[in-house]
C-alpha positions, -999 to 999 in steps of 0.1 A, spaced: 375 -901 -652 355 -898 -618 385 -902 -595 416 -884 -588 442 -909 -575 459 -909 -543 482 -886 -553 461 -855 -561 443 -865 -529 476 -864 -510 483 -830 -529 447 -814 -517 454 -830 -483 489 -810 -477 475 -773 -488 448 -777 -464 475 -788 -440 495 -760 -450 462 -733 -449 455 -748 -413 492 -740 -397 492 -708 -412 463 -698 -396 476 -716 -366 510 -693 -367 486 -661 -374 464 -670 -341 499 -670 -320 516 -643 -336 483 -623 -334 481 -634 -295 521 -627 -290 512 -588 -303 485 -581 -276 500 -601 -248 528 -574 -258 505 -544 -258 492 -557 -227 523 -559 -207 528 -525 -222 499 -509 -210 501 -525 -178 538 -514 -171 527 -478 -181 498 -477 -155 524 -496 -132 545 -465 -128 553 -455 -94 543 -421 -74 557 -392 -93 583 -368 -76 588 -329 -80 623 -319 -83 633 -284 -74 671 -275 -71 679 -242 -62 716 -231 -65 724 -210 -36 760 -203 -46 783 -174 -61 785 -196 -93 772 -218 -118 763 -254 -105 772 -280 -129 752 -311 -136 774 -340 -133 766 -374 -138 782 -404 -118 763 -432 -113 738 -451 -133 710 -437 -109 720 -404 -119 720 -414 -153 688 -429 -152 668 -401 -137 680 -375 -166 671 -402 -190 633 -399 -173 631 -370 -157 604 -342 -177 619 -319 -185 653 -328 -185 673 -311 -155 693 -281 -169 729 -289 -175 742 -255 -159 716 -236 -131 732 -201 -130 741 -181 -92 701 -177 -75 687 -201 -100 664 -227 -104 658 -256 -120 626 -279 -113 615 -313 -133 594 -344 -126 608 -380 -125 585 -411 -126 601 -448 -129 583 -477 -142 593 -500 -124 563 -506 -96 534 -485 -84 556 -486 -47 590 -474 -56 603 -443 -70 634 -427 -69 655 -395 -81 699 -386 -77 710 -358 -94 744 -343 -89 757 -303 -93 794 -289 -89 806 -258 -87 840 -258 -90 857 -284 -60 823 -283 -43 797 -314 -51 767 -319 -37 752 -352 -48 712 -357 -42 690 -382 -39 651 -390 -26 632 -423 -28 597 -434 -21 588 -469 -17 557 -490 0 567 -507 32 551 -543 43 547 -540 82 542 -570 107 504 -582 98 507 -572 60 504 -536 67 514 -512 40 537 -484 50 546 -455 27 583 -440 31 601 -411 20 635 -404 23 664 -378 6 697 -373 10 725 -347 8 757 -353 4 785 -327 2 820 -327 -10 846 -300 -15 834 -274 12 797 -277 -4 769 -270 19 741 -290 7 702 -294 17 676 -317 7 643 -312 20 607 -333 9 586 -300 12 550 -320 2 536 -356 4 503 -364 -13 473 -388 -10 481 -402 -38 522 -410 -26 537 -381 -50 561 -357 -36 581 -329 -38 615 -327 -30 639 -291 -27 676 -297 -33 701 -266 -22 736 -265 -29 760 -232 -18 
């Protein structure tokens, strides 16, 4: 009565199989979940130089936020708080945008009408290599006007830390 037989044996040898992947498939699902939160974290302190947003309507009427191109898109989508949709005559609206997409680049286009008139906006930041690996910070914006707009953009502030502000005028 002492012995089991080969098949019990086999039996007792497959659940300890069986226990042993399990665990296995635990350890690497367990490992896939931090190496998740990881990448997480790391993309979220990975987040490039914020920028300041002001845009100051300087026209008789409301300016119109209009949105064109997937920039555009993308820095409502980001930007807090969200842009208002319509900045009435003398008016401003101000908000901060910060991409994740690397501690050197950043970048902001928003777009306002007012009536035919269109002044479409944009400023970037990004880290420049030089000749002998030196590291260059840049700052740039851009106004463009359409329909008899007259359109500014102006960086007003650069920080130690490579944030900025940026002032955006349409009339």
């Amino acid at each position: 009565m002492g012995s089991l037989g080969p098949l019990a044996t086999e039996g007792v040898s497959s659940i300890h199989h069986m226990e042993e992947t399990r665990e296995s498939q635990m350890k690497k699902t367990s490992q896939i979940l931090l190496a998740s939160g990881s990448l997480l974290l790391a993309g979220m302190v990975q987040a490039g130089p914020n920028v300041n947003v002001t845009f100051k309507n300087l026209g008789g009427e409301n300016a119109i936020l209009k949105m064109v191109t997937s920039n555009e898109s993308s820095t409502y989508q980001i930007a807090r708080p969200k842009p208002d949709s319509s900045v009435a005559s003398n008016m401003q609206t101000i908000f901060d945008v910060q991409r994740v997409v690397s501690p050197e680049v950043n970048a902001a286009m928003v777009r306002y009408t007012q009536g035919r008139k269109t002044c479409a906006f944009g400023t970037t930041f990004q880290m420049r290599l030089m000749p002998g690996g030196i590291k260059q910070p840049e700052w740039t914006k851009t106004a463009t006007p359409s329909g008899g707009a007259i359109c500014t953009a102006n960086i007003t502030r650069k920080n130690a830390d490579n944030s900025w502000s940026v002032e955006f005028t349409m009339k």
